[in-house]
Backbone as ProteinMPNN parsed JSONL, in Angstrom:
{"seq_chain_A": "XXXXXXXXXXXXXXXXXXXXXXXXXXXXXXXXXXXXXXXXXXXXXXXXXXXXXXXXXXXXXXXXXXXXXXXXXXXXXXXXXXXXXXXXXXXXXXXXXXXXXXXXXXXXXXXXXXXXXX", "coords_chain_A": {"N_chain_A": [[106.698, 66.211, 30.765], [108.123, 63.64, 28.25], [111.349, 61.992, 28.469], [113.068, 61.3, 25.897], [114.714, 59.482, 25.191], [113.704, 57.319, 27.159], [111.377, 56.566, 26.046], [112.009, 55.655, 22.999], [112.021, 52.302, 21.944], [114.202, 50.896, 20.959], [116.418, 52.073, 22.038], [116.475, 51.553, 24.303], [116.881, 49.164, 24.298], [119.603, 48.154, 23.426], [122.102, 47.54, 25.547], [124.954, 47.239, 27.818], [127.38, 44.982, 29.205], [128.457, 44.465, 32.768], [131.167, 43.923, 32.653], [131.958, 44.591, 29.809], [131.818, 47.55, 29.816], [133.838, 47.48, 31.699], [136.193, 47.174, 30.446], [135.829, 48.721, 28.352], [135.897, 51.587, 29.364], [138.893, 50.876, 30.532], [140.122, 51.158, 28.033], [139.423, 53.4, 26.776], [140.392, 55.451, 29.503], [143.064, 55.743, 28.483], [143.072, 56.842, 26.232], [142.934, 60.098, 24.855], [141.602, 62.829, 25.848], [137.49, 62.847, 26.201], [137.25, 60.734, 24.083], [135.526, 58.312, 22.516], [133.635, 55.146, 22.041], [132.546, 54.25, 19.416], [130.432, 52.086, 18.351], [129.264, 50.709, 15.34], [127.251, 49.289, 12.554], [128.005, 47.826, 9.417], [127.918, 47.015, 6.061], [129.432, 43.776, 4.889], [132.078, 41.37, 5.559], [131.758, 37.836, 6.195], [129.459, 36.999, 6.726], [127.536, 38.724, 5.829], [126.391, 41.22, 7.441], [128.859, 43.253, 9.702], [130.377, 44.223, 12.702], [131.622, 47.176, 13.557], [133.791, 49.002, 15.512], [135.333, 51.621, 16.313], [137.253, 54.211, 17.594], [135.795, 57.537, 18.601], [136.056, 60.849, 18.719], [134.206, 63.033, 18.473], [130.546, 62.908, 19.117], [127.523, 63.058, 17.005], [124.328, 64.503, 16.33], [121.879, 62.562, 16.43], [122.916, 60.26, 17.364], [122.838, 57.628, 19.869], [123.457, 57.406, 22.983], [125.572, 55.448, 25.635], [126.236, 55.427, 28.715], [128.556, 55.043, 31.449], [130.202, 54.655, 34.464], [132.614, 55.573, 33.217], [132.675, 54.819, 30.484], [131.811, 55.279, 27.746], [129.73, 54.746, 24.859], [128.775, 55.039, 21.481], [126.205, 54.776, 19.331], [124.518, 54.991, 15.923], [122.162, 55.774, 14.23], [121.093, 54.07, 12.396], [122.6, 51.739, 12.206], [122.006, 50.995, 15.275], [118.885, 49.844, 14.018], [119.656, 47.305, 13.586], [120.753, 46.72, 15.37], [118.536, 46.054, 17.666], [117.551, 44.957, 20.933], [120.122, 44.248, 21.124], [122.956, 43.072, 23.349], [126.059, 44.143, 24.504], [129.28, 42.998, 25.144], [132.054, 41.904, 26.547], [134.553, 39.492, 26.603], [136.89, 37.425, 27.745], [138.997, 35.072, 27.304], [140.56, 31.642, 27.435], [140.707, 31.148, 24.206], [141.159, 33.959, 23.29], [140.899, 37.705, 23.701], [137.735, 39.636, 23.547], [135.652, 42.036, 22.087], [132.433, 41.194, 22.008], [128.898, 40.434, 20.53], [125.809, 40.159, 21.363], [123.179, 39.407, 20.009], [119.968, 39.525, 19.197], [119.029, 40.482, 16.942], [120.252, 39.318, 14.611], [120.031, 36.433, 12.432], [121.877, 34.511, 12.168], [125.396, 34.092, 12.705], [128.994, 34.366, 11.99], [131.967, 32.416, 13.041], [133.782, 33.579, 14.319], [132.245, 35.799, 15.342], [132.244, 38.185, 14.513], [130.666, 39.289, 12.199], [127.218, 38.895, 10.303], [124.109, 37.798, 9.445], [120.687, 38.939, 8.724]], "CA_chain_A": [[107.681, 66.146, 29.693], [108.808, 63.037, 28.621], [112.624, 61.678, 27.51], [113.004, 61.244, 24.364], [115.526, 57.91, 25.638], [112.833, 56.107, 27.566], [110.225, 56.325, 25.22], [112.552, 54.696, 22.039], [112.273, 50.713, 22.768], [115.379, 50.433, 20.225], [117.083, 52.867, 22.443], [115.937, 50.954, 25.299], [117.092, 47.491, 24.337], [121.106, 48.184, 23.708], [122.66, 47.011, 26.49], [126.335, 46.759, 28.23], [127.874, 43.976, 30.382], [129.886, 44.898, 33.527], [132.902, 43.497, 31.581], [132.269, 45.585, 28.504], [131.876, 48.536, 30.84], [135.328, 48.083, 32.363], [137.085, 47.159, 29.241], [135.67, 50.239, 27.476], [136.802, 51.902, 30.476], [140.663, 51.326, 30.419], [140.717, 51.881, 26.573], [138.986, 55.423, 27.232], [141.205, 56.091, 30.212], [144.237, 55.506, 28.07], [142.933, 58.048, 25.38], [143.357, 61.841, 25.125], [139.881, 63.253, 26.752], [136.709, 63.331, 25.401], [137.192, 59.935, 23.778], [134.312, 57.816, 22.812], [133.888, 53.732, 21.686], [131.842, 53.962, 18.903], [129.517, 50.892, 17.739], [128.877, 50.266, 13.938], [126.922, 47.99, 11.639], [128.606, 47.796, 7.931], [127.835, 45.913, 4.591], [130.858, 42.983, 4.296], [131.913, 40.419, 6.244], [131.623, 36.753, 5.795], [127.961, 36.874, 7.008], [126.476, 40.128, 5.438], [126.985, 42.674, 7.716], [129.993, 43.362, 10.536], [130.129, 45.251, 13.673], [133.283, 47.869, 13.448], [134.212, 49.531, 16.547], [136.319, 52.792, 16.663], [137.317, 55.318, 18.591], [135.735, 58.263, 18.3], [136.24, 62.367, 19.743], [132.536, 63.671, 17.633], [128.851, 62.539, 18.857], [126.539, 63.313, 16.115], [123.201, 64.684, 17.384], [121.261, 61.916, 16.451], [123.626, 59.249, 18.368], [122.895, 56.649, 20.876], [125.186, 57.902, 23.663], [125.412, 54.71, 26.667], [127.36, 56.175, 28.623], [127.878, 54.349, 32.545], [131.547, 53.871, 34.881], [133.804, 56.17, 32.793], [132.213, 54.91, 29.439], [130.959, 56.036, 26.739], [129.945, 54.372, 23.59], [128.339, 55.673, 20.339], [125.662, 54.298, 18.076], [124.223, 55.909, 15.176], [120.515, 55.29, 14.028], [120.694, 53.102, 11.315], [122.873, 50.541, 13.219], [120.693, 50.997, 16.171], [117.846, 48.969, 13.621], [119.986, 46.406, 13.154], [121.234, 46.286, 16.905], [117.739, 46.111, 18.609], [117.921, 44.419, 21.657], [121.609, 43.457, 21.416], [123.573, 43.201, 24.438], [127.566, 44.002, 23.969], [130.126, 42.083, 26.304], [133.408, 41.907, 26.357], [134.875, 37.916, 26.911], [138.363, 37.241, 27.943], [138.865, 33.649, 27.439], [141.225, 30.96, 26.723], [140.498, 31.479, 23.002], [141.403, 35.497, 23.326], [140.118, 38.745, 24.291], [137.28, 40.528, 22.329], [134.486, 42.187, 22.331], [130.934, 40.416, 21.65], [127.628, 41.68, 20.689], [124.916, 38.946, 21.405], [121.994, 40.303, 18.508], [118.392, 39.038, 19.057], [117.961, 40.622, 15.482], [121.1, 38.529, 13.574], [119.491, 34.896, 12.197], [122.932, 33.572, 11.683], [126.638, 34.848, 12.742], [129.96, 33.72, 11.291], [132.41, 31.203, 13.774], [134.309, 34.638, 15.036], [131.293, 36.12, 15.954], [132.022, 40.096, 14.211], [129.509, 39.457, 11.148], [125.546, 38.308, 11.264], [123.094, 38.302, 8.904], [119.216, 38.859, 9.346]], "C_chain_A": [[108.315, 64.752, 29.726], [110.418, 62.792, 27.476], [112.916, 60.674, 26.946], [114.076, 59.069, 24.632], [114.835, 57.032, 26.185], [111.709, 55.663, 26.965], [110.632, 55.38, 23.941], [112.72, 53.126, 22.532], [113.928, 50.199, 22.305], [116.088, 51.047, 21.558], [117.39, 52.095, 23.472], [117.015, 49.75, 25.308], [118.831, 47.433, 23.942], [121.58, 48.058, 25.278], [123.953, 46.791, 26.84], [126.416, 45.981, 29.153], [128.761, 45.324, 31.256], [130.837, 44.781, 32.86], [132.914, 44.062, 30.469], [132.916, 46.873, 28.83], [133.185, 48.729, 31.034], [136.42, 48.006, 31.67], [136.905, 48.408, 28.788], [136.383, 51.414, 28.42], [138.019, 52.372, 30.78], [140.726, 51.786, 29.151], [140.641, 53.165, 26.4], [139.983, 56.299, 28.028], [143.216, 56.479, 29.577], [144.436, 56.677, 27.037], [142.973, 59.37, 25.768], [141.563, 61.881, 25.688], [138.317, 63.625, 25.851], [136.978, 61.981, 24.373], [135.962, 58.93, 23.634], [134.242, 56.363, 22.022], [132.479, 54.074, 20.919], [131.409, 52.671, 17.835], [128.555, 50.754, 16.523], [128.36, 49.016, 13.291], [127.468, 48.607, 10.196], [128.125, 46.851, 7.22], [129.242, 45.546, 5.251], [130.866, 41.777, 5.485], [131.627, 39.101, 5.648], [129.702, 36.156, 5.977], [126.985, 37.675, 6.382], [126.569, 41.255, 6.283], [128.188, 42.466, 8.931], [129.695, 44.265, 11.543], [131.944, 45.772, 13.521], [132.927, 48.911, 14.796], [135.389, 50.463, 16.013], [136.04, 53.634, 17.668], [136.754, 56.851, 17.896], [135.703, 59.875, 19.201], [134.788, 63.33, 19.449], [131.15, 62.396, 18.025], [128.704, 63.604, 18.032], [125.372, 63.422, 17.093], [122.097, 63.891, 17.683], [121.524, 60.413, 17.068], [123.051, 58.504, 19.188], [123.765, 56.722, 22.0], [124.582, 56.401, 25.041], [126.53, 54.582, 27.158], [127.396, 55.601, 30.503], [130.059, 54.345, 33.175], [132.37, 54.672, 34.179], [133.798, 55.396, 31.139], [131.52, 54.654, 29.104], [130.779, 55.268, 25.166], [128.628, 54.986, 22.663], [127.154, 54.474, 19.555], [124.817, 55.202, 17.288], [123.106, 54.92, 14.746], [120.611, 54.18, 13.084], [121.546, 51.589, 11.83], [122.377, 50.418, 14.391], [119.341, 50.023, 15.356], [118.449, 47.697, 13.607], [120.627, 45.833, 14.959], [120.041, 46.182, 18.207], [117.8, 45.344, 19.93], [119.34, 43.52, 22.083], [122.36, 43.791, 22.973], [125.663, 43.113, 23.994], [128.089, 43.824, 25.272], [131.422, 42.016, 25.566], [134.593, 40.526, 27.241], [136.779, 37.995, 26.652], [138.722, 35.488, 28.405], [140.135, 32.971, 27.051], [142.229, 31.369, 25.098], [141.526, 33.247, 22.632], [140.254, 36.155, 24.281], [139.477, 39.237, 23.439], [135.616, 41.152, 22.679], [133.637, 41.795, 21.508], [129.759, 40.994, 21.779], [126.777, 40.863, 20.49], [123.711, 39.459, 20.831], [121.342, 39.466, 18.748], [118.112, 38.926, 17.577], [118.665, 39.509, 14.328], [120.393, 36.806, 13.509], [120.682, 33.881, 12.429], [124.309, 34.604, 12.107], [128.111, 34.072, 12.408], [130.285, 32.811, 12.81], [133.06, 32.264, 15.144], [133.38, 35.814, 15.881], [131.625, 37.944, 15.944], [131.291, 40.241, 12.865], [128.51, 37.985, 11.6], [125.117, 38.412, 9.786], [121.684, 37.976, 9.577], [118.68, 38.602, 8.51]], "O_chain_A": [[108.937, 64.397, 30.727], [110.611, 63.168, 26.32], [113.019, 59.497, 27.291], [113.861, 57.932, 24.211], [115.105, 55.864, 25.903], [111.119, 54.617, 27.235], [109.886, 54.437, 23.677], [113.502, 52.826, 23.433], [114.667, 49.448, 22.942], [116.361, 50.1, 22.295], [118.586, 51.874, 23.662], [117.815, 49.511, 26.214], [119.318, 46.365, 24.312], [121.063, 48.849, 26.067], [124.409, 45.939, 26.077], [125.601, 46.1, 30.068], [129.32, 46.367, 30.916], [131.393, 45.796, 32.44], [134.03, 44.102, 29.95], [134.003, 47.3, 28.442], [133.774, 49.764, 30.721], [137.478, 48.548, 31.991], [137.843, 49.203, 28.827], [137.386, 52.02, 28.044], [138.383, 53.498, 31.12], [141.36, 52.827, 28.981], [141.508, 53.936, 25.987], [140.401, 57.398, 27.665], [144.14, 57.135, 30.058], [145.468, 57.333, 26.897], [143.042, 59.719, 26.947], [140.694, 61.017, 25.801], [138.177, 64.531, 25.03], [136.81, 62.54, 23.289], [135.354, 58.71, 24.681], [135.035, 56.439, 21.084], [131.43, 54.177, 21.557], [131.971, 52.399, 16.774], [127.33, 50.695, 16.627], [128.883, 47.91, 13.424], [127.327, 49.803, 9.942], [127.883, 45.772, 7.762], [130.002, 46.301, 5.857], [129.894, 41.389, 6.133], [131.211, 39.163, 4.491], [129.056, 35.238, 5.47], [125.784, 37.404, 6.37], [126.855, 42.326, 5.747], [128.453, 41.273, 9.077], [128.805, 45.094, 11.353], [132.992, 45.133, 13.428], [131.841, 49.475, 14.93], [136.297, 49.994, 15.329], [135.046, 53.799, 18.375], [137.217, 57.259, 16.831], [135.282, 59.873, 20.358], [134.437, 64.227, 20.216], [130.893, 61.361, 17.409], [129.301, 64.68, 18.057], [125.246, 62.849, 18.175], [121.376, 64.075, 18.664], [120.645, 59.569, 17.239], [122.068, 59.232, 19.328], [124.823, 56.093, 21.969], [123.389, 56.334, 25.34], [127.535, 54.036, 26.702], [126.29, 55.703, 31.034], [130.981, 54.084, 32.402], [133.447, 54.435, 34.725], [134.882, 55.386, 30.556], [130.582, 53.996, 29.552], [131.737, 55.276, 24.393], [127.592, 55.347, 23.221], [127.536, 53.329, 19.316], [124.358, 56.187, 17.868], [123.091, 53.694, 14.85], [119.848, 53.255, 13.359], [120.995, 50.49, 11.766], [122.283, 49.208, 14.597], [118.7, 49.388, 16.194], [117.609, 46.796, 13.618], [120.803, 44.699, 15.404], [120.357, 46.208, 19.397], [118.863, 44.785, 19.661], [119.565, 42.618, 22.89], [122.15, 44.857, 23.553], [126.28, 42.24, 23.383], [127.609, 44.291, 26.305], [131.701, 42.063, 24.368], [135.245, 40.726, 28.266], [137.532, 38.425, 25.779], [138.685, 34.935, 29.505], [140.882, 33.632, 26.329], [143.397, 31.652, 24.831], [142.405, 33.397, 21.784], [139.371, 35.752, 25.037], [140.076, 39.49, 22.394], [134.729, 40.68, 23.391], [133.849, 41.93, 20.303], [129.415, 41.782, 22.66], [126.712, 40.562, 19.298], [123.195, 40.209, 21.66], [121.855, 38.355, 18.614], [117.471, 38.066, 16.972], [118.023, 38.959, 13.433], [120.315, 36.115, 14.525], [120.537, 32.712, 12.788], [124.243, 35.804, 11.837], [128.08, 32.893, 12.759], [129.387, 32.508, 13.595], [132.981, 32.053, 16.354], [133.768, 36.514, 16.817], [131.407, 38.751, 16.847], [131.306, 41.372, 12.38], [128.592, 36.985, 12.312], [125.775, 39.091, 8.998], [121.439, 37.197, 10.498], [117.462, 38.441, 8.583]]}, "name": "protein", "num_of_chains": 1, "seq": "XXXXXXXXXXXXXXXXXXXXXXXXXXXXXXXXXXXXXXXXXXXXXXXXXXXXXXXXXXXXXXXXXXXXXXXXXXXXXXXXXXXXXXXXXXXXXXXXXXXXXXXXXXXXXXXXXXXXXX"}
């Protein structure tokens, strides 16, 4: 029998930093239970599409659950095509704090680095 998660390459190729990890982490621990960081692609943006982050308490059955350390984040299939091999990080710099999603698939990303196009 095999699972259904190691066989998807998309599935495969999402990726978290340690430092996303432990950011996602406190924001989770701070929430009521059963809390979950879910990871969106949207139309808009200065580039063509956007990544939107919420919180969410509902996986869907068809979800992306990457789930590691005390979190948990969400993606849903159709941003999963657009997030193939992305790696999400979470940079605390000078500049600010934010989370970053380094996209193989995006050609081009604005200056702020939360819209891409492909």
């Amino acid at each position: 029998m095999t699972d259904a998660v190691s066989t998807d390459v998309t599935l495969a190729d999402i990726t978290l930093t340690d430092s996303a990890v432990r950011r996602i982490g406190e924001i989770l621990a701070s929430e009521p239970a059963g809390a979950m960081l879910r990871v969106s692609v949207e139309g808009g943006g200065c580039s063509g599409f956007q990544y939107k982050f919420d919180l969410d308490r509902e996986k869907a059955e068809d979800d992306l659950v990457l789930a590691r350390d005390g979190a948990t984040v969400l993606i849903d299939p159709v941003s999963q095509q657009y997030m193939a091999g992305a790696q999400i990080d979470y940079v605390d710099d000078l500049i600010g704090a934010a989370f970053k999603i380094k996209n193989p698939v995006a050609a081009a990303s604005c200056g702020c680095g939360t819209s891409f196009s492909i």
